[in-house]
C-alpha positions in Angstrom: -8.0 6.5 -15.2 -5.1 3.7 -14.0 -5.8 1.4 -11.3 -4.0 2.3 -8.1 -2.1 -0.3 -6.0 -1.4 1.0 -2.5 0.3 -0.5 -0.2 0.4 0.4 3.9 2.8 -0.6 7.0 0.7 -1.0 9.8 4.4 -0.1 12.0 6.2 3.1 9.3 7.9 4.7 11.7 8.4 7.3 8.8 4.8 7.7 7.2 2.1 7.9 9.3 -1.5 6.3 9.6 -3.0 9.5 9.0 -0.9 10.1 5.7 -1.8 7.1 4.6 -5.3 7.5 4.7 -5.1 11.1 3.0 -2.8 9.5 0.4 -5.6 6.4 -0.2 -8.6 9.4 0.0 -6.8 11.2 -2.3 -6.3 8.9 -5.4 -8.7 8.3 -7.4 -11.3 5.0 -8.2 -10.4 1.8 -9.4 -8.0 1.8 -6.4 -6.8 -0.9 -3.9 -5.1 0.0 -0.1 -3.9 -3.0 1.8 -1.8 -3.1 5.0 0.8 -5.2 5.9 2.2 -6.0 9.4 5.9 -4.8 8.7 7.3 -1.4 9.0 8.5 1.1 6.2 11.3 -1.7 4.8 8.5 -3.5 4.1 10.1 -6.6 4.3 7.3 -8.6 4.3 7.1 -11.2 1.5 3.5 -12.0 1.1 3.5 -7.6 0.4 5.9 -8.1 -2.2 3.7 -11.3 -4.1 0.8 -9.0 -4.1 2.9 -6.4 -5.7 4.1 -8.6 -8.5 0.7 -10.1 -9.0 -0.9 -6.7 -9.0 1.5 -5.6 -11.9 0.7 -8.9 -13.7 -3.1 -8.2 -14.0 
């Protein structure tokens, strides 16, 4: 199984909360959620470090 890497907008106005959570229930172990404090543009930079870092490791 592949590690999973997801990653959450506390404000989507497209995806909701609730979707998220079914999405992160729904994959499968080793698996990481984290929420950022942007909305679906995710134009939050500290999101995009973690995203570069996960795909390094």
């Amino acid at each position: 199984t592949r590690p999973v890497f997801l990653q959450v907008a506390a404000d989507d106005e497209a995806i909701t909360r609730e979707m998220s959570d079914r999405l992160s229930g729904a994959a499968s172990e080793p698996k990481q959620t984290v929420t950022y404090d942007t909305t679906h543009s995710f134009d939050d930079t500290g999101a995009a470090a973690d995203r570069i870092d996960w795909l390094l490791n």
